[in-house]
LOMAR-836874 format. One record per residue: residue number from 1; residue in three letters; x, y, z of N, C-alpha, C in turn. Coordinates in pm, whole numbers, always signed. Each point is the difference from the previous one (the first is absolute). Layout:
// LOMAR-836874
NUM;ALA;X;Y;Z;X;Y;Z;X;Y;Z $
...
// end
This chain:
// LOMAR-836874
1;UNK;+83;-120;+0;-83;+120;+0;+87;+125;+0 $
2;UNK;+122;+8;+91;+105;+90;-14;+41;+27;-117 $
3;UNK;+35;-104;-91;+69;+4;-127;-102;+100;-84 $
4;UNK;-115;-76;-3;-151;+33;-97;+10;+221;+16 $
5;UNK;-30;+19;+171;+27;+131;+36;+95;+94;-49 $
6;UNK;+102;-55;+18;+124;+88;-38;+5;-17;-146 $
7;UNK;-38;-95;-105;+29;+24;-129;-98;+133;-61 $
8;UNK;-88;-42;+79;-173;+91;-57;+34;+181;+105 $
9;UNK;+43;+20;+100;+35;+114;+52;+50;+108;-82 $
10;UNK;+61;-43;-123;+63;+176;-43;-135;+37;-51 $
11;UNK;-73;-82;-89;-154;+72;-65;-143;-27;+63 $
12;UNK;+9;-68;+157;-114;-42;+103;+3;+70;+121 $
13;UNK;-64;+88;+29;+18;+1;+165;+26;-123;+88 $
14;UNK;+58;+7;+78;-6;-109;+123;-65;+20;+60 $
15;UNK;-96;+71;+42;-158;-11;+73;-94;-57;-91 $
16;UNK;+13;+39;-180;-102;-45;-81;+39;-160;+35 $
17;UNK;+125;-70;-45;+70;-98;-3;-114;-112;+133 $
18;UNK;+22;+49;+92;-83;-23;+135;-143;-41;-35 $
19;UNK;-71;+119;-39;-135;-25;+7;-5;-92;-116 $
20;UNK;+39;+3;-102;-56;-147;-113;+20;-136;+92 $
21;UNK;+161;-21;+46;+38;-98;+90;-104;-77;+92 $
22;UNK;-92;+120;+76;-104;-15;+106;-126;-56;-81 $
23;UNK;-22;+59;-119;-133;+2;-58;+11;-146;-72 $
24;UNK;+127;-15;-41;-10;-122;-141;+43;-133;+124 $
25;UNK;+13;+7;+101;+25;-105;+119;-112;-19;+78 $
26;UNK;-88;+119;+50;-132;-46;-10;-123;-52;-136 $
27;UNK;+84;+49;-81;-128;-85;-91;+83;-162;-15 $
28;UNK;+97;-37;+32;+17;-137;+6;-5;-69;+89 $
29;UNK;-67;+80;+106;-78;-67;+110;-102;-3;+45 $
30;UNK;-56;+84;-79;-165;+1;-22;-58;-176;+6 $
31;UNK;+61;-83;-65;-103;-86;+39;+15;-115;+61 $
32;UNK;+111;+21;+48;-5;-25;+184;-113;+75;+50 $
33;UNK;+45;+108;+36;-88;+41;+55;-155;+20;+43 $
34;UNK;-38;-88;-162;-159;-27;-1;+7;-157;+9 $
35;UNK;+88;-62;+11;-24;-153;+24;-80;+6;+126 $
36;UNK;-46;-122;+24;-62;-18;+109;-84;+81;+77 $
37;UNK;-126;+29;-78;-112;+106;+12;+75;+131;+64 $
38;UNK;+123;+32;-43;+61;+150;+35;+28;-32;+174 $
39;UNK;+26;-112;+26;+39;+30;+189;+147;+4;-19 $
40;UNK;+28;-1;-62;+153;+45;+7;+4;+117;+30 $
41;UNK;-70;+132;-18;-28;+98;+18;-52;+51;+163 $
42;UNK;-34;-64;+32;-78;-37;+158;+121;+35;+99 $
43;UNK;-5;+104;+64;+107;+31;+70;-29;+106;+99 $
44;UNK;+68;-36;+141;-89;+103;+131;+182;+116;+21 $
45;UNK;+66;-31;-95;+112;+60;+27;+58;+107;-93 $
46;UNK;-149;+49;-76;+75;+115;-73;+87;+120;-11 $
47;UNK;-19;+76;+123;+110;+72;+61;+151;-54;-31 $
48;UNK;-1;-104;+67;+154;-68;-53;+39;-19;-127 $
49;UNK;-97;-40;-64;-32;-18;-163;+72;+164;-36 $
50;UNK;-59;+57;-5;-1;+206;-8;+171;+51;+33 $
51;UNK;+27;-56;+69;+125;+43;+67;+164;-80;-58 $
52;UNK;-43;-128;-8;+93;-93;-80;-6;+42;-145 $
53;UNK;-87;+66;-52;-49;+42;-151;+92;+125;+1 $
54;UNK;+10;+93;+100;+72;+99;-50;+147;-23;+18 $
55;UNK;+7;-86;+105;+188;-7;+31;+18;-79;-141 $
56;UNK;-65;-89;-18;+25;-96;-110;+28;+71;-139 $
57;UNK;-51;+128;-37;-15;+85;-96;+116;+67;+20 $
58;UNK;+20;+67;+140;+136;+84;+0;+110;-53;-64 $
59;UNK;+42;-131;+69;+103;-124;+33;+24;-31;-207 $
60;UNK;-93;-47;-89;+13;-4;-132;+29;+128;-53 $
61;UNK;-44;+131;+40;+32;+119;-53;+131;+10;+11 $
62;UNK;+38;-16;+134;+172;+37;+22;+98;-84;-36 $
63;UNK;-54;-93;-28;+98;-162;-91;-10;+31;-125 $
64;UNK;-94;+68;-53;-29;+13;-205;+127;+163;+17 $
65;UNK;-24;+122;+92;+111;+45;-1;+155;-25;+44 $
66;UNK;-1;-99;+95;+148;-26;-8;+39;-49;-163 $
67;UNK;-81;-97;-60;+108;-62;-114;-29;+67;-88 $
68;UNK;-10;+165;-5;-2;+104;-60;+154;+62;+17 $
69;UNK;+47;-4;+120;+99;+60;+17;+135;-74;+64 $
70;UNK;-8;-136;-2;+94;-114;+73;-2;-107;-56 $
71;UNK;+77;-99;-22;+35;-144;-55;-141;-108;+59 $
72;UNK;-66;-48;-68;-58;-92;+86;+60;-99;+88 $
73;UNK;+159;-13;-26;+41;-117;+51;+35;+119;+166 $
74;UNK;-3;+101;+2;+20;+66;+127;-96;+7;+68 $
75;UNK;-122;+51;-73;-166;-15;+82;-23;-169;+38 $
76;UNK;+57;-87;-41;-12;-96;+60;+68;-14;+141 $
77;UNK;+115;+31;-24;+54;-61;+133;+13;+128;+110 $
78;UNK;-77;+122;-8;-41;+66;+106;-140;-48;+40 $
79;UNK;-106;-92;-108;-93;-114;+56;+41;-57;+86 $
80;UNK;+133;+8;+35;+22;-127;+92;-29;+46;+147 $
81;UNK;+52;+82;-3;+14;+129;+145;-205;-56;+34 $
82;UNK;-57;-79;-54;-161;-6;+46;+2;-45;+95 $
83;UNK;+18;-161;+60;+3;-68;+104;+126;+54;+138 $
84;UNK;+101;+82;-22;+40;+58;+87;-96;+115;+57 $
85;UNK;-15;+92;-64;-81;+107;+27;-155;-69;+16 $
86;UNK;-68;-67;+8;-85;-57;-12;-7;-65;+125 $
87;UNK;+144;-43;+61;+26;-75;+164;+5;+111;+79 $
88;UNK;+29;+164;-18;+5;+85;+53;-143;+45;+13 $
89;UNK;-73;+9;-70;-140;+40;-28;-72;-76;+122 $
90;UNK;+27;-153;+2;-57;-93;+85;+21;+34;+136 $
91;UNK;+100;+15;+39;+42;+75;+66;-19;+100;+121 $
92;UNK;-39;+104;-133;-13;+100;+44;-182;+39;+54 $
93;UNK;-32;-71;-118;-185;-7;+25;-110;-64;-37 $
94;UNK;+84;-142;+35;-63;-147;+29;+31;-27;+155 $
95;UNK;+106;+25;+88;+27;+7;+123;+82;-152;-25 $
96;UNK;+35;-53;-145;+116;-107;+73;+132;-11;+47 $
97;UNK;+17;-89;+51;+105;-37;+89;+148;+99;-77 $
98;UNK;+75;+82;+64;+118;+26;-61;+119;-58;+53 $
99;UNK;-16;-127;-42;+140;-94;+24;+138;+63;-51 $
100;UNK;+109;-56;+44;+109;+70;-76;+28;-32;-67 $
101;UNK;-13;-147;-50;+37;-32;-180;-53;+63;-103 $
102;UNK;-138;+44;+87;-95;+132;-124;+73;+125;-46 $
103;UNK;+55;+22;+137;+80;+116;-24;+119;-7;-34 $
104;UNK;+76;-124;-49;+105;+13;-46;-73;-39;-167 $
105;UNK;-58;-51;+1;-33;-14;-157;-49;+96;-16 $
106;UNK;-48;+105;+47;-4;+123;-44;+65;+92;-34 $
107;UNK;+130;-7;+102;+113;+82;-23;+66;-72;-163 $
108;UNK;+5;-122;+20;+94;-41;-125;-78;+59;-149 $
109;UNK;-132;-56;+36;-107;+5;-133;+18;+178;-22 $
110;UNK;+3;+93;+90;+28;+114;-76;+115;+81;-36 $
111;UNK;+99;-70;+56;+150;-32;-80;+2;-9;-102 $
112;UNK;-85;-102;-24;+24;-91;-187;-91;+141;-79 $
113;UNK;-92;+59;+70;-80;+120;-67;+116;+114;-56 $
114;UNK;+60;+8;+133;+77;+121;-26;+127;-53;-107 $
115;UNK;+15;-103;-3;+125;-50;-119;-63;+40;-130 $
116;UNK;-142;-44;-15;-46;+0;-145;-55;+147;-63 $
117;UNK;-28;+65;+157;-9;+177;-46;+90;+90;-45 $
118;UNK;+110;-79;+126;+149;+103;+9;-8;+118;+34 $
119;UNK;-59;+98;+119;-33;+108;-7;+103;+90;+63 $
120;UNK;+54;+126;-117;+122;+20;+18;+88;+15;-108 $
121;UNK;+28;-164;-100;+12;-18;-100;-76;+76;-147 $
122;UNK;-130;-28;+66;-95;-36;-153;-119;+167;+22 $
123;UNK;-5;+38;-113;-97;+123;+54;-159;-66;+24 $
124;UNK;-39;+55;+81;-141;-8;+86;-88;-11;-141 $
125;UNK;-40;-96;-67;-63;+2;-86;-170;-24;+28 $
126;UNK;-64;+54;-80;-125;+19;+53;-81;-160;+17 $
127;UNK;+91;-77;-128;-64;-132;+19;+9;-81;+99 $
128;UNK;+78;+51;+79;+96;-72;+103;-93;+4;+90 $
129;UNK;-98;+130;+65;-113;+26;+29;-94;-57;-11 $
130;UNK;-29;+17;-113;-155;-77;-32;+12;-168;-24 $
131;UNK;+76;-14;+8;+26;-183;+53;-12;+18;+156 $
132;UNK;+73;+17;+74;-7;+13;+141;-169;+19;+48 $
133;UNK;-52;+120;-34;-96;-5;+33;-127;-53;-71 $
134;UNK;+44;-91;-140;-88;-135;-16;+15;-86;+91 $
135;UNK;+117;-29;+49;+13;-138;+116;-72;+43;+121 $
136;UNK;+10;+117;+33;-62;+13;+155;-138;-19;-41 $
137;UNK;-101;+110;-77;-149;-60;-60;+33;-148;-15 $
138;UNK;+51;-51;-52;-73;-177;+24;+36;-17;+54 $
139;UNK;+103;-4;+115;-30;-38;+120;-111;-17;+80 $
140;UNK;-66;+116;+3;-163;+93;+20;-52;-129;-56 $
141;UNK;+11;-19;-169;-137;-44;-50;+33;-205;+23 $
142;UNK;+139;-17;+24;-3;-173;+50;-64;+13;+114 $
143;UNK;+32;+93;+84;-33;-16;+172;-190;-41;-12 $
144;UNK;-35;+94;-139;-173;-34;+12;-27;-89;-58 $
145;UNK;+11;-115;-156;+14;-91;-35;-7;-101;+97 $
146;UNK;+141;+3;+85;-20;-106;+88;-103;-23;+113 $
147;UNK;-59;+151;+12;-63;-7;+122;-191;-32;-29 $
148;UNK;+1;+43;-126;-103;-47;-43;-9;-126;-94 $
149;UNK;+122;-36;-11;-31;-176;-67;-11;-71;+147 $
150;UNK;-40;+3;+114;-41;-22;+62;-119;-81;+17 $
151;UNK;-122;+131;-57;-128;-12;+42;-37;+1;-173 $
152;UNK;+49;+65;-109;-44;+27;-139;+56;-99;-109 $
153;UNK;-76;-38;-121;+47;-109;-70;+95;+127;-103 $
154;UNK;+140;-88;-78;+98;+59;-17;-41;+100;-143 $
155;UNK;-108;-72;-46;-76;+63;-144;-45;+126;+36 $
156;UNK;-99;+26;+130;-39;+75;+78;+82;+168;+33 $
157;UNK;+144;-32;-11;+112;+49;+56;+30;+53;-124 $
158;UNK;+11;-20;-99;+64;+54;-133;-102;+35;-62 $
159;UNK;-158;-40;-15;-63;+79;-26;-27;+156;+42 $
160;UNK;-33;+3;+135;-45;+105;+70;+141;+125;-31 $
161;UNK;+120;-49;-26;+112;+82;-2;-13;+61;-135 $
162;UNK;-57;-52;-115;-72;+76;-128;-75;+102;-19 $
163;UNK;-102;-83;+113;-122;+104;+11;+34;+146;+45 $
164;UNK;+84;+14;+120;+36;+66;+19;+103;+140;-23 $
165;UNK;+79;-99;-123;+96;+88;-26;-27;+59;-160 $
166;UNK;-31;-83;-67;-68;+82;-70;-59;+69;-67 $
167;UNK;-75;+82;+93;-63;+138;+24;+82;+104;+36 $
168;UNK;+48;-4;+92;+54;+33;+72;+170;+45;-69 $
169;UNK;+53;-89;-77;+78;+4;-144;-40;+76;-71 $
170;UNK;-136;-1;-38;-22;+87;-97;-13;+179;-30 $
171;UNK;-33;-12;+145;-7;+128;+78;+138;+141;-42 $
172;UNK;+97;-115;+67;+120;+31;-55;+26;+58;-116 $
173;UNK;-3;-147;-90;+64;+13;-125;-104;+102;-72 $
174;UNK;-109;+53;-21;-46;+98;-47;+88;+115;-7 $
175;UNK;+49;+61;+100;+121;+85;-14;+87;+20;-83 $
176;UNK;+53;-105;-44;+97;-36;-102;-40;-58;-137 $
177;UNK;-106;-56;-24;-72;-80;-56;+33;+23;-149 $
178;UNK;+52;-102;-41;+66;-15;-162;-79;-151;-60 $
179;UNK;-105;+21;-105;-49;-127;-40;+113;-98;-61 $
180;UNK;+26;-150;+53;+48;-43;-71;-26;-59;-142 $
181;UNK;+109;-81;-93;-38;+10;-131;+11;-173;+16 $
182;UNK;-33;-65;-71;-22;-171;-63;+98;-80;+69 $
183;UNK;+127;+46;+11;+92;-69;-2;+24;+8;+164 $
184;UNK;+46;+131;+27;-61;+38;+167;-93;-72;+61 $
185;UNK;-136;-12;-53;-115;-117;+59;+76;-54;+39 $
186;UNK;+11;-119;-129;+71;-128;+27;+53;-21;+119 $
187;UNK;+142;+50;+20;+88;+12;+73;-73;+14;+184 $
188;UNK;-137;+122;+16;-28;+0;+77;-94;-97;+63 $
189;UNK;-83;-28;-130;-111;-134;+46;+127;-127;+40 $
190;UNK;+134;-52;-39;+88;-76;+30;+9;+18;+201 $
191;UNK;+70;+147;-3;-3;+46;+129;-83;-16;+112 $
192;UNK;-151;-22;-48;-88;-28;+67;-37;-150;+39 $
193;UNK;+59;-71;-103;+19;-147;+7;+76;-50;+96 $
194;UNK;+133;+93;+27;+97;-25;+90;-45;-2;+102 $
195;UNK;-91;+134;+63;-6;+48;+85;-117;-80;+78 $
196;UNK;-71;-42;-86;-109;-155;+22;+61;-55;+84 $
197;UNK;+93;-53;-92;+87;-153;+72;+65;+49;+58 $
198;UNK;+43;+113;+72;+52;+24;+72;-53;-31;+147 $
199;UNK;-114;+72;+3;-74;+32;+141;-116;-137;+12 $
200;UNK;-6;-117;-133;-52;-115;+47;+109;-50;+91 $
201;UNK;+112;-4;-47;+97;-84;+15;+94;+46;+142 $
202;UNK;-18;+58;+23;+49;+89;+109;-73;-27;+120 $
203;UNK;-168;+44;+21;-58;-19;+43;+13;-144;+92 $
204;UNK;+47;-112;-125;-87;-166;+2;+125;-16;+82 $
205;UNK;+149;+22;-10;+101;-7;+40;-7;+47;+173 $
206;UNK;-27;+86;+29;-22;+44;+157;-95;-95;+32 $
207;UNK;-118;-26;-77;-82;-96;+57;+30;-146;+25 $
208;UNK;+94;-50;-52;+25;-118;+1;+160;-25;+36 $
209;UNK;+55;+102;+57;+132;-69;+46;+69;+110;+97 $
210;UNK;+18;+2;+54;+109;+98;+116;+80;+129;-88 $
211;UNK;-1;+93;+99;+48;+114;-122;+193;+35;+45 $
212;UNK;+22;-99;+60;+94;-53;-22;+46;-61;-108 $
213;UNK;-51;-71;-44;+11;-132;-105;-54;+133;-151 $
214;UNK;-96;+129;-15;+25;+78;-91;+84;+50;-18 $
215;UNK;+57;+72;+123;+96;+85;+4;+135;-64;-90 $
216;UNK;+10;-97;+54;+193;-92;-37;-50;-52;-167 $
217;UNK;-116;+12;-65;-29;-52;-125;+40;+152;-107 $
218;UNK;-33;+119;+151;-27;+136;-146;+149;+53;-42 $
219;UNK;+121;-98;+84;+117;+15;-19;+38;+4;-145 $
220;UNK;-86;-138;-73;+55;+27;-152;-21;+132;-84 $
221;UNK;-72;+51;+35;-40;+151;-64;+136;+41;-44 $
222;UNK;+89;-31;+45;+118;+142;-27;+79;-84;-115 $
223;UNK;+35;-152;-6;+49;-42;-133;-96;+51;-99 $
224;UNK;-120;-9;-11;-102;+24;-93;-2;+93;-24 $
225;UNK;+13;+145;+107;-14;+133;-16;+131;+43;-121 $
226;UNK;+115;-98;+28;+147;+27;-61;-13;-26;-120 $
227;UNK;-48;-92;-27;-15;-80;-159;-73;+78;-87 $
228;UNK;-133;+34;+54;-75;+92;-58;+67;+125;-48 $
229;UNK;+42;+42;+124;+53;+171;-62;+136;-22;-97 $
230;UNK;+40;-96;+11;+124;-16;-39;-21;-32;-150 $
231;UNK;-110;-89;-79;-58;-40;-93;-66;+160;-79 $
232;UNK;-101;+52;+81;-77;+55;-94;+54;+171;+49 $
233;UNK;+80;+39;+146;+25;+120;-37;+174;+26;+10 $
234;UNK;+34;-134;-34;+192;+1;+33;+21;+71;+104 $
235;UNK;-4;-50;+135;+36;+60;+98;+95;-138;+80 $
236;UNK;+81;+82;-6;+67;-105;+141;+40;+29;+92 $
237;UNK;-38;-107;+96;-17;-39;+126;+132;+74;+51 $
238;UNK;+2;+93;+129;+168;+40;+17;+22;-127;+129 $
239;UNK;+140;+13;-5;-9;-185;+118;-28;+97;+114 $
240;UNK;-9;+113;+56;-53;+42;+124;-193;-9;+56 $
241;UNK;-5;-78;-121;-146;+6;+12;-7;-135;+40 $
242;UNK;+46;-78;-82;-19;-182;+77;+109;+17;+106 $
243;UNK;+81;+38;+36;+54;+4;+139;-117;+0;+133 $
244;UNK;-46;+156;-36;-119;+1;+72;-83;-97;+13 $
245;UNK;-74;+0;-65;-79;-175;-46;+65;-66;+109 $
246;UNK;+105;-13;-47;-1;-147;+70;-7;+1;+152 $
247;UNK;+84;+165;+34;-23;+26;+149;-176;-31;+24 $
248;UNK;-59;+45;-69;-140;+46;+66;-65;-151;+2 $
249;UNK;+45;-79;-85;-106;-134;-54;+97;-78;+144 $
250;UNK;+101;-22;-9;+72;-100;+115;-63;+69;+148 $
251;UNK;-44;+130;+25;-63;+65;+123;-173;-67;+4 $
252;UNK;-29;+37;-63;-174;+16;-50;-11;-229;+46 $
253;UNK;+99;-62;-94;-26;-126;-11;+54;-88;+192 $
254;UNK;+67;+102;+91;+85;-104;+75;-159;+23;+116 $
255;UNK;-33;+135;-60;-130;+66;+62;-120;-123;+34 $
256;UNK;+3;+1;-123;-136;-102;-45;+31;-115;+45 $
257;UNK;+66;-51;-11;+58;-155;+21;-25;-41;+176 $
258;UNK;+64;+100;+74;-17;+36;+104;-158;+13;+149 $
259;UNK;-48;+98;-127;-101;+7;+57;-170;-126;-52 $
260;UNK;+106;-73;-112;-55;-100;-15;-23;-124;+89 $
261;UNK;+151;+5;+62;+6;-139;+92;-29;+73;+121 $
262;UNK;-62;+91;+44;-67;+72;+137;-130;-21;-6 $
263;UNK;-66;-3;-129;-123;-18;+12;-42;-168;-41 $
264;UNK;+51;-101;-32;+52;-100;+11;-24;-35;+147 $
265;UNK;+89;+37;+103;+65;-28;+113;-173;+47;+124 $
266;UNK;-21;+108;-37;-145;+81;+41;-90;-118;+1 $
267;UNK;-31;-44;-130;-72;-47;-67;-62;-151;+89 $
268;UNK;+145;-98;-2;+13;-117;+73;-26;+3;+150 $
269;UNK;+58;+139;+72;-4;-7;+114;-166;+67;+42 $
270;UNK;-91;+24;-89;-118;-2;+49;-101;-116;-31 $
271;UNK;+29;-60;-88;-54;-124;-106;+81;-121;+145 $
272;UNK;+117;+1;+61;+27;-132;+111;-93;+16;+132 $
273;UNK;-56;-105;+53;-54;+1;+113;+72;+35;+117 $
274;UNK;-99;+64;+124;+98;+51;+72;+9;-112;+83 $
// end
């Protein structure tokens, strides 16, 4: 979807870019959404619905401008900085436990950040920005995903994030508003395809496995992010960027692993008789 953005950006707004994204991803979920006499739709949690819709909107806005102005293979691996900052978040206002291995995988995991920024080195680039503050919004918008794949079916979850956004997209992009031409469609009804399978697939993933076990999978992003840019906009990877990486993925993974065999350990010792 990054790639799709940044090719279409010199003659698309990136707000227009957005609202097709929203519009052509809800019409490929339209019928989901009417399966099953429309109770997929049936939901006492719209507020949350409302609120995940806009972080969720911010969070794609500021990712379609980073790979406006940065390597995708770099917006990937400041993705990574998610599950650190994401353990801080928990943290900070979930009320969990702040063990010290948290806090040393924190310290390391934003080590590996500051390797792949370099700040000092590299001028303060604006993309550098608007990646950062895509990761903190989804942070925002996993923290609600998970909290409502809970009680909501995962179709449920990626629908309502359509509905919501947009409108609300569109709002926007009026401002700027440049009709696209045939070929543009294309490209954007594609985008919207992505963005489908994105938020089915995303969704079904929190629902069905530990977000542990997401987190250590979204690691491949950054070979993929490399190949891509490297293929269609010749960019290469500088090795201070997989340095980082690797700091942040060996932090993020000793994390997970960790707090895997704690809840494991939790797990048994309430499940044994006393």
């Amino acid at each position: 979807m990054m790639t799709i953005a940044r090719t279409l950006s010199p003659e698309l707004s990136i707000f227009v870019v957005v609202f097709f994204r929203a519009l052509f991803g809800l019409v490929f979920l339209l019928p989901t959404a009417f399966s099953n006499g429309g109770r997929r739709l049936r939901t006492s949690k719209i507020p949350l619905f409302g609120a995940r819709g806009i972080s969720a909107y911010l969070s794609v806005t500021c990712f379609f401008f980073a790979a406006t102005y940065i390597p995708l293979g770099d917006i990937a691996a400041i993705g990574f900085t998610r599950p650190v900052l994401g353990c801080i978040a928990a943290i900070c206002f979930l009320g969990e436990l702040a063990r010290t291995r948290r806090w040393v995988s924190i310290l390391v995991g934003l080590i590996g950040a500051l390797i792949v920024v370099r700040p000092g080195f590299l001028d303060l680039n604006p993309g550098i920005l608007f990646a950062f503050s895509a990761v903190l919004l989804s942070i925002i918008n996993s923290i609600m995903i998970k909290y409502l794949s809970r009680t909501e079916h995962p179709d449920t979850i990626a629908i309502y994030q359509g509905i919501f956004i947009a409108p609300f997209a569109l709002i926007v992009a009026l401002f700027v508003w440049k009709t696209p031409n045939l070929e543009q469609i294309f490209w954007l009804i594609f985008i919207g395809l992505l963005g489908a399978l994105t938020q089915r697939t995303l969704a079904r993933s929190f629902h069905a496995a530990d977000a542990t076990v997401v987190i250590t999978l979204d690691f491949i992003r950054l070979p993929i992010a490399a190949v891509i840019g490297l293929i269609v906009f010749s960019e290469w990877p500088v090795i201070w960027v997989w340095v980082g990486s690797i700091v942040i993925v060996v932090s993020s993974i000793l994390l997970a692993k960790r707090e895997s065999v704690d809840k494991e350990v939790n797990q048994s010792s309430q499940n044994s008789p006393p």
